[in-house]
ZAMARGU-4260 file (C-alpha; in steps of 0.2 Angstrom, whole numbers, plus 5000, padded with zeros to 4 digits):
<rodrens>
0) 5000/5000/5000 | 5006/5019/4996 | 5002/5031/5005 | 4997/5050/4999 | 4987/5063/5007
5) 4980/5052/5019 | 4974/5041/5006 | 4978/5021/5004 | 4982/5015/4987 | 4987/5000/4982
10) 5001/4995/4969 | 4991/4994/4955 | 4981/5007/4958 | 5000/5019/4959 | 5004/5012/4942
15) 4991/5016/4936 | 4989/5034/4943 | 5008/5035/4938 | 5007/5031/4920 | 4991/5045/4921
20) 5004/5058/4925 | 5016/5055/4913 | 5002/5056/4897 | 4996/5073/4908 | 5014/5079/4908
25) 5019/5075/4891 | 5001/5081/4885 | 5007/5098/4895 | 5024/5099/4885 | 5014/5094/4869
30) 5000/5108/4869 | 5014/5123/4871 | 5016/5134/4855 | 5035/5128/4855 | 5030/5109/4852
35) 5022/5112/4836 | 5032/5116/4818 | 5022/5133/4814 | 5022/5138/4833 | 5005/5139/4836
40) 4997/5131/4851 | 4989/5112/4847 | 4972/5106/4853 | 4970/5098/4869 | 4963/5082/4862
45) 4978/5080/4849 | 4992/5081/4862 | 4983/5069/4876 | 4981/5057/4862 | 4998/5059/4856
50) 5004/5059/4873 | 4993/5043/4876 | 5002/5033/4861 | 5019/5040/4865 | 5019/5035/4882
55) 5010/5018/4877 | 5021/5016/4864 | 5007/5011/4850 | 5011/5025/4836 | 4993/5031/4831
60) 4993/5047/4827 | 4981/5061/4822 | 4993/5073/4813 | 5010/5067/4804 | 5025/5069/4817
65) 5036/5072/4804 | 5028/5089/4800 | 5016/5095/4814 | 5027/5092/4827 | 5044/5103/4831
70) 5060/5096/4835 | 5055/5101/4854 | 5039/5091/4852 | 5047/5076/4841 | 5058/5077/4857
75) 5042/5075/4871 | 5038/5061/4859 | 5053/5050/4860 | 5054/5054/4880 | 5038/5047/4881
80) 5040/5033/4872 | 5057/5030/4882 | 5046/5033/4899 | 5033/5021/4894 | 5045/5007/4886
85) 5056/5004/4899 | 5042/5010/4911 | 5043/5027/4923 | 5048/5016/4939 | 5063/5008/4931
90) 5069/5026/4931 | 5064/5028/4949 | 5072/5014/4953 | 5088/5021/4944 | 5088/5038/4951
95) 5086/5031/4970 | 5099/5019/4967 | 5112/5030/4958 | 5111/5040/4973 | 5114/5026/4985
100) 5098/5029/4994 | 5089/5014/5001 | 5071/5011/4992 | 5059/5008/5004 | 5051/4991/5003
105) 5034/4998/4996 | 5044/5005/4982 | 5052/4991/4981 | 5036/4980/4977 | 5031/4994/4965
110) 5044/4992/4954 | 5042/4970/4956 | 5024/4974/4953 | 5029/4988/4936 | 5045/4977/4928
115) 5036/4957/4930 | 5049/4954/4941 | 5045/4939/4951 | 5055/4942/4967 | 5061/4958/4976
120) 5079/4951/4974 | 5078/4956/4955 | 5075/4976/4958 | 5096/4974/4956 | 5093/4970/4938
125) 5088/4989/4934 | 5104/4996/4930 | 5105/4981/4919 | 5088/4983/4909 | 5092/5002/4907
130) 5112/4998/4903 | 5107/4986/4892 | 5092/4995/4883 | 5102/5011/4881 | 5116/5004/4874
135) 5108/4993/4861 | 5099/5009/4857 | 5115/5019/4857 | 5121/5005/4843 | 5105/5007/4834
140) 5107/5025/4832 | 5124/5024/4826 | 5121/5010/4812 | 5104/5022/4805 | 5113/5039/4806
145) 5127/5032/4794 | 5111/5027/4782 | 5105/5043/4784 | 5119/5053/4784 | 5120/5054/4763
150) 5103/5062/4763 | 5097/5071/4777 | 5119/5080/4783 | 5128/5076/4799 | 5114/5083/4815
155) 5099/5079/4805 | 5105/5060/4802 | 5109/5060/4821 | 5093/5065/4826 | 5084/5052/4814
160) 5095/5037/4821 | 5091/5043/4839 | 5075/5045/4836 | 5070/5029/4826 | 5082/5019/4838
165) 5071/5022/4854 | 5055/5019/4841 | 5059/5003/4835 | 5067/4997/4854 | 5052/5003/4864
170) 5041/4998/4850 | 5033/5013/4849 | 5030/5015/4832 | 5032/5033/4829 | 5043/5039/4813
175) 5050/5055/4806 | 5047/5051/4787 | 5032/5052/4779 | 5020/5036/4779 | 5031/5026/4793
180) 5045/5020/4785 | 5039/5015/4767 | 5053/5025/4759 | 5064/5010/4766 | 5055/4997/4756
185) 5070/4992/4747 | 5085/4997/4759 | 5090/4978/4769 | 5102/4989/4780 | 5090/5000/4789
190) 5077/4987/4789 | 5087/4973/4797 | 5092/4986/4811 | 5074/4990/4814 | 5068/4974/4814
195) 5083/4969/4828 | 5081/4984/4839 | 5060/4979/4837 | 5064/4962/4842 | 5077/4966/4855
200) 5064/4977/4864 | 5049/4965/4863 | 5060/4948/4869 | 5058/4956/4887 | 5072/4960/4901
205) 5069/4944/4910 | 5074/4936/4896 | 5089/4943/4893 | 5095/4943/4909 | 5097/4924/4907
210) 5103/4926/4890 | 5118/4937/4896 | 5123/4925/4911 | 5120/4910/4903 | 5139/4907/4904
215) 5140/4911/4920 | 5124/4901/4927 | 5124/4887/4912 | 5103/4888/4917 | 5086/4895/4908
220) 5072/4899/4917 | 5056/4892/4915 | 5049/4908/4907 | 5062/4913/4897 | 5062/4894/4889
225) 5042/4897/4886 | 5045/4915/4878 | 5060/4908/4866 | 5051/4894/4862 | 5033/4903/4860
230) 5041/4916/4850 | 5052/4907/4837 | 5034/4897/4835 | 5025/4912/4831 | 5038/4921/4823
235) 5040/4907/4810 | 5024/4905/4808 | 5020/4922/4801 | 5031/4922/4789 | 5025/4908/4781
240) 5006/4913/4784 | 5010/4930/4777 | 5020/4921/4760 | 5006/4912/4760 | 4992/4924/4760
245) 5003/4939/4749 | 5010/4927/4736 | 5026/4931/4743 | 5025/4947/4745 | 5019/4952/4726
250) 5001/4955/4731 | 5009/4971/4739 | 5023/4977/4729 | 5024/4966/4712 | 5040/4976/4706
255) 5052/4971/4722 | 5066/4959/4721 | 5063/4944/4726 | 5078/4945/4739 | 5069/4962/4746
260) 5051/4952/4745 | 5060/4938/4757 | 5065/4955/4767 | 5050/4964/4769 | 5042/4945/4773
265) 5053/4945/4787 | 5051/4964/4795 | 5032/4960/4791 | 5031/4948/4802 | 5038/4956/4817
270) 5032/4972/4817 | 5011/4968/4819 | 5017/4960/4836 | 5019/4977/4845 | 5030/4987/4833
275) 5020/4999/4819 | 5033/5003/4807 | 5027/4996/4792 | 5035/4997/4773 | 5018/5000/4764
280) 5000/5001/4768 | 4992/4989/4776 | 4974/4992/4766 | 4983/4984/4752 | 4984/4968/4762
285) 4972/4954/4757 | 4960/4948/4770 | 4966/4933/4775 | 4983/4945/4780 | 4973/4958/4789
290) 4964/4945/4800 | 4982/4936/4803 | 4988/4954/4809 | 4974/4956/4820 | 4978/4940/4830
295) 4997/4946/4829 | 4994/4961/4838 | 4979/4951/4851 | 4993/4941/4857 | 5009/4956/4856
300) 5028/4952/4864 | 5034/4945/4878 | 5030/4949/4897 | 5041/4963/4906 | 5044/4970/4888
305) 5042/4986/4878 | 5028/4975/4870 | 5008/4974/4872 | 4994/4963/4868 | 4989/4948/4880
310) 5007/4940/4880 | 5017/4925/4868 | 5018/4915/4886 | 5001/4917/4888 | 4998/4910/4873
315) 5011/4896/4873 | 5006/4890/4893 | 4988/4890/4887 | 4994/4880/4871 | 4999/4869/4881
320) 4986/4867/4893 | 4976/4863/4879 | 4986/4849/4873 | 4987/4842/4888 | 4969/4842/4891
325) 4966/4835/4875 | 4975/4820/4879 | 4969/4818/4897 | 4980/4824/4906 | 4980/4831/4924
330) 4996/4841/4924 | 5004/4854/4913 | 5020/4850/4909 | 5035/4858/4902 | 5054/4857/4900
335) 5053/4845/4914 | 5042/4857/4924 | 5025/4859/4931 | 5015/4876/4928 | 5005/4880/4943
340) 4986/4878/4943 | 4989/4899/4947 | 4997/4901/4932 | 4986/4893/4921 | 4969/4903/4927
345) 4977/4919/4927 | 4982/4918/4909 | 4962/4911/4905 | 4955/4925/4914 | 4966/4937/4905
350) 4961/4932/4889 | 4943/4931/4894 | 4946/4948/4900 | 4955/4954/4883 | 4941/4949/4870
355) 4928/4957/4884 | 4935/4974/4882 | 4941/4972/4865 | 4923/4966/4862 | 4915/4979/4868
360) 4926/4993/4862 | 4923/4989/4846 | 4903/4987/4850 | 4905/5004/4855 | 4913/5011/4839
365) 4903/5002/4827 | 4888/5009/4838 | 4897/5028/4836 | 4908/5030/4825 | 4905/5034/4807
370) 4914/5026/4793 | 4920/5033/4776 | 4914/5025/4759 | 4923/5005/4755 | 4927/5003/4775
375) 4919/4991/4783 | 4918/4984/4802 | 4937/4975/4798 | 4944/4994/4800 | 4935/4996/4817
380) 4941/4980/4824 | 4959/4983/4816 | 4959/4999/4824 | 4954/4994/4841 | 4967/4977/4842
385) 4981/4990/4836 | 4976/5000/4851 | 4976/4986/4861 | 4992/4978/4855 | 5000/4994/4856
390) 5004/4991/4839 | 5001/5007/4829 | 4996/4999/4812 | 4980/5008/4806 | 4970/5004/4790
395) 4968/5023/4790 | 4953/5027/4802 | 4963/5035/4815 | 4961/5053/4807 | 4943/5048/4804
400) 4941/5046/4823 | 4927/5058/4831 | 4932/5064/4848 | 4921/5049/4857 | 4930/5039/4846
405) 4947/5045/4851 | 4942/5044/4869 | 4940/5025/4866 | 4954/5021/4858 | 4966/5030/4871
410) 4957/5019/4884 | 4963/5003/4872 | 4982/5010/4873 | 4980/5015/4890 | 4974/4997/4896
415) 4987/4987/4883 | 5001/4996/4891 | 4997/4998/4908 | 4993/4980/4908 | 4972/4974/4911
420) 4977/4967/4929 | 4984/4982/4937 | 4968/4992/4925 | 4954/4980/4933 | 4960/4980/4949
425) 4962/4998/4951 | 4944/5001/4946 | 4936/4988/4956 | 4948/4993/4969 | 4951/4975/4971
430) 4960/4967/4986 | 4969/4951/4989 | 4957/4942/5003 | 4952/4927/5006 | 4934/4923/5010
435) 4931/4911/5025 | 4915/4903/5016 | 4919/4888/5005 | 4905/4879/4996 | 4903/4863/4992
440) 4908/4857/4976 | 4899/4854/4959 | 4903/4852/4942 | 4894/4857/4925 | 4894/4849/4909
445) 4907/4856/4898 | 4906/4857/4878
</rodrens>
């Protein structure tokens, strides 16, 4: 429990009021005349949403960043998305320990609670998740500006790898050039960075925490087994949907290489996950390829990540489960382990919990928001699973969105990022008890 002006709140319910003050912040810095190209003063409701998808790190946008926003406000943007990647209590964390003061143990469970950490000796891998995250950042800015360089001069190529860097690591989505990155369609360099720092972000800190002292501990955990395995699944299997279902890539550009084609397959199939830099427009996508983007986004990156959506361990634990139903068994096993009944409701009842609100967000919409001549209810859903996913691919009704709309859609980001746990509970102002009444037992007939 925190306490604040004699108030008791509880740890989600301090996430979540703290991720509420960075968008308010942000939306602050974002509505001052010096934030906008032409110096004049922005709308409320197009700097809270900005700020919203900054700090969430989806990339909707109602106004192109490249143009409406200054170098001051492109510069709000990336901080935000920094903020929200690595999330504002890792920098918390940072500043209390670079300064050698002790945390207090409730702010020691808020940052277990913010980073998925699952016990309070892991606060010390902070300086490692920002360490790590800033220099694989640093080398992706590096490696973009010389790309740039040729183009754009020496400070305007720095600006564009620092920039693009902390968009592709924090998957946030957000570009400086006109129509994400399509210019980039045939350029492997900059595509093969992006699609690194995109993956580097989204494998989750965990995770590379085990990767790095493998040598030293010659061990894998059982989560970062399940998210390696989950995700090379996943990962393999989209690019072979999406050869399948864009013949390769010629549905979309028909006058690409075919060693591009095989490219742009590959950064295709990483970026619906979370990311939202895209080489072309995704209304050009058949429908079987829209539909396998939605369910890319639903199920986003890996936990304690830069990535949304409901999870790959989520998917792969209740994969799992299923097989193991199937074939009668009790227990869920893996890698010589056994997942904990816990574990295995949690991840139903978040993607119980998912399809509700996704459910009704888009009942919503379809209810309010009007739609332009040849879209259909696909651009709703797409829209509201982007949102969700954190994702930032649109089909092109984000600029169409009336304010209620808007309202919604931040909501979506919001709960993606912030997670639906610590959302839920902060609005039921839930609390962990248990009830002295047990009831007898009964079963009901299932399928």
């Amino acid at each position: 429990m925190f306490t604040f002006a004699n108030r008791h709140f509880s740890l989600s319910a301090t996430l979540t009021i703290g991720f509420v003050a960075v968008i308010l912040l942000g939306t602050l810095l974002l509505t001052l005349p010096i934030s906008t190209a032409h110096g004049i003063q922005s709308s409320f409701i197009t700097a809270l949403f900005t700020a919203t998808s900054a700090t969430c790190v989806t990339g909707l946008t109602l106004v192109e960043t490249s143009t409406y926003w200054s170098f001051f406000g492109q510069f709000v943007i990336m901080m935000l998305s920094e903020i929200g990647g690595l999330g504002f209590m890792t920098f918390m964390v940072l500043m209390f320990t670079s300064s050698r003061r002790k945390l207090r143990l409730s702010t020691q469970l808020l940052a277990q609670e913010s980073l998925n950490l699952q016990h309070l000796s892991q606060i010390k891998l902070v300086k490692m998740i920002v360490g790590l995250s800033l220099g694989i950042q640093g080398i992706g800015a590096i490696l973009l500006s010389f790309n740039f360089y040729p183009k754009y001069g020496l400070l305007k190529s720095i600006w564009f790898g620092i920039f693009h860097s902390v968009s592709a690591y924090c998957n946030a989505g957000f570009s400086l050039f006109n129509n994400s990155i399509a210019e980039f369609q045939n350029n492997t360099y900059v595509l093969v960075i992006l699609g690194l720092l995109i993956l580097s972000g989204s494998v989750g800190f965990l995770v590379w925490r085990d990767l790095l002292t493998y040598h030293k501990r010659h061990h894998l955990s059982l989560h970062t087994k399940l998210s390696i395995r989950t995700g090379f699944i996943i990962l393999v299997g989209s690019i072979a949907l999406y050869t399948l279902t864009e013949e390769g890539f010629s549905n979309i550009s028909p006058h690409t290489s075919i060693f591009h084609k095989i490219v742009n397959i590959l950064f295709m199939a990483v970026t619906p996950r979370t990311a939202g830099l895209v080489t072309f427009d995704y209304t050009h996508l058949s429908m079987a390829g829209i539909f396998l983007t939605m369910i890319l986004m639903f199920i986003g990156g890996t936990p304690g990540s830069t990535a949304g959506g409901i999870k790959s361990t989520t998917i792969g634990l209740l994969a799992i489960q299923t097989w193991a139903t199937l074939r009668g068994h009790h227990d869920v096993n893996f890698s010589g382990r056994r997942f904990p009944r816990e574990n295995i409701y949690r991840a139903l009842t978040l993607v119980i919990v998912a399809f509700l609100i996704i459910s009704i967000a888009t009942f919503v919409l379809c209810m309010t928001q009007p739609l332009a001549q040849k879209m259909g209810v696909e651009y709703i859903i797409f829209e509201v699973l982007a949102a969700f996913g954190t994702t930032g691919i649109s089909l092109g009704l984000t600029t169409h969105l009336t304010l209620f709309g808007k309202i919604i859609i931040m909501l979506m980001m919001f709960i993606g990022r912030v997670g639906i746990f610590n959302v839920m509970y902060t609005a039921l102002n839930a609390k962990n008890h248990q009830s002295d009444i047990r009831y007898p037992e009964e079963g009901v007939l299932i399928g």
